[in-house]
C-alpha positions as CSV (number, residue, x, y, z in Angstrom):
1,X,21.7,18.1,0.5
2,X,20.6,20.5,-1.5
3,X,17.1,22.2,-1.2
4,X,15.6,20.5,-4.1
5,X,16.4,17.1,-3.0
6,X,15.2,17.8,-0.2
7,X,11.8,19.4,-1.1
8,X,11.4,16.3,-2.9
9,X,12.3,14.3,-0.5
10,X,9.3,15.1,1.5
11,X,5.8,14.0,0.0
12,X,4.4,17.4,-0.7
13,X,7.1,18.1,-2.5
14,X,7.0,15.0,-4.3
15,X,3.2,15.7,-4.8
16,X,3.9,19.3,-6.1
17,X,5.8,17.7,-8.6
18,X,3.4,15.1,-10.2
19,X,0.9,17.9,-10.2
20,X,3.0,20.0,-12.1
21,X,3.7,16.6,-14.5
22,X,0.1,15.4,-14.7
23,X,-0.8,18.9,-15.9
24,X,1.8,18.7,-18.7
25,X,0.6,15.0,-19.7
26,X,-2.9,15.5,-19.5
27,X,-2.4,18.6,-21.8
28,X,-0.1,17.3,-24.1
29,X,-2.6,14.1,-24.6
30,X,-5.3,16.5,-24.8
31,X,-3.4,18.2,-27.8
32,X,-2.6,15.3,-29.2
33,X,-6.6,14.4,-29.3
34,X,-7.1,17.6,-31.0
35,X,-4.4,17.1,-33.4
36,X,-5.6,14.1,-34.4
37,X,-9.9,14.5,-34.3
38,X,-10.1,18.1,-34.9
39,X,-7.2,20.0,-36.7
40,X,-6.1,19.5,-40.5
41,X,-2.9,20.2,-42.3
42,X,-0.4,22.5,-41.1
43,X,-2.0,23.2,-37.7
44,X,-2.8,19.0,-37.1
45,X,1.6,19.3,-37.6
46,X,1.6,21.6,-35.7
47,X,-0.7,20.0,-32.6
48,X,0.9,17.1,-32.7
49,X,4.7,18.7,-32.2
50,X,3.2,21.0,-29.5
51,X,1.9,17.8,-27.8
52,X,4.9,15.6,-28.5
53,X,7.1,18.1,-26.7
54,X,4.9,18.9,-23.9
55,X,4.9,14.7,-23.2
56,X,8.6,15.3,-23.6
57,X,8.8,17.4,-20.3
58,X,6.1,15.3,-19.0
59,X,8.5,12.7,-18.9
60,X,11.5,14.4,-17.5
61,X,9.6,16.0,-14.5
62,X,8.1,13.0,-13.8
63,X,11.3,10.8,-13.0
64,X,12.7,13.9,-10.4
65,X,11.6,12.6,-7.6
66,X,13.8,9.8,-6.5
67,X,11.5,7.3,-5.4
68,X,11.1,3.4,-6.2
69,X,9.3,3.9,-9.8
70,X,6.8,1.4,-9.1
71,X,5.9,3.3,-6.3
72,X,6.5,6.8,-8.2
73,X,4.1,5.8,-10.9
74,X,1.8,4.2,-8.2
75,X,1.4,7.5,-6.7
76,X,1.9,9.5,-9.5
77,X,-1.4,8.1,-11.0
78,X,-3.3,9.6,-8.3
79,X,-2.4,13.1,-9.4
80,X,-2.9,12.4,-13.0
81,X,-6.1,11.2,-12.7
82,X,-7.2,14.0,-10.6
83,X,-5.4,16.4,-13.6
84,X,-6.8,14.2,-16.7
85,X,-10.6,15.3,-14.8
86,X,-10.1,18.7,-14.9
87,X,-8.6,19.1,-18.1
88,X,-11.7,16.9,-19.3
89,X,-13.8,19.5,-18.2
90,X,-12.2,22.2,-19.4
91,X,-11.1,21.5,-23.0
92,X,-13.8,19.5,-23.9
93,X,-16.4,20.3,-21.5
94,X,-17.5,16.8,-20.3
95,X,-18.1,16.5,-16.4
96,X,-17.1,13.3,-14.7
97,X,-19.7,10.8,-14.3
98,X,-20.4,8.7,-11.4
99,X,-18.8,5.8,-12.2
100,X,-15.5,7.9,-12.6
101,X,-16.2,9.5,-9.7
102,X,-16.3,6.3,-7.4
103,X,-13.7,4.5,-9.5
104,X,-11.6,7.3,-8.6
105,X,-12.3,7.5,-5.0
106,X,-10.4,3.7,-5.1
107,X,-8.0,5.0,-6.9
108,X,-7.2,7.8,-4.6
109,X,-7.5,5.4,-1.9
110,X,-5.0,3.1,-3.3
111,X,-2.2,6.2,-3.6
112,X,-2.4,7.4,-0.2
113,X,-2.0,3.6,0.8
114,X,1.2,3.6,-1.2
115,X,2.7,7.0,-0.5
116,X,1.6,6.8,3.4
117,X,2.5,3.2,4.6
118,X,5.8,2.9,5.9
119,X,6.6,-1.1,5.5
């Protein structure tokens, strides 16, 4: 097997690779947000390809792992909510509230359920 699959394989791998996926998806619907609310002409084109192809990769690094994909997208929502927080915070500057922060505790909770019970 080669070493990729088998990175991947193992759930820190797996993880690595969500976290490098909810990175490009939280960023390319950021851009896509500023494209739409806060750029005009030329650069709103502009935004909005930037965005559309950063969702493109999104996409493709998303589906390497070679898991079930309801349990690859369980999972993977973990990480992307974690990712969509931070890049709230730093593009736009709004801190999580508590609500969001105890809404995603459960959803945290929920993931390691998925990725960690062995039925």
């Amino acid at each position: 097997m080669p070493l990729s699959l088998r990175l991947l394989s193992q759930p820190a791998g797996a993880i690595a690779v969500f976290a490098a996926a909810a990175a490009l998806e939280a960023l390319g619907d950021s851009l896509f947000q500023s494209g739409l609310y806060r750029a005009t002409g030329l650069n709103r084109a502009a935004v909005l390809a930037i965005g559309a192809l950063v969702l493109a990769a999104y996409g493709a690094l998303v589906n390497v792992p070679r898991w079930d994909f309801g349990r690859l997208l369980g999972v993977y929502v973990v990480v992307f909510f974690v990712a969509a927080q931070i890049v709230n915070r730093v593009r736009f500057g709004h801190a999580p509230t508590p609500p969001i922060y105890a809404g995603g505790a459960l959803i945290v909770a929920g993931g390691l359920v998925m990725m960690l019970w062995k039925a």
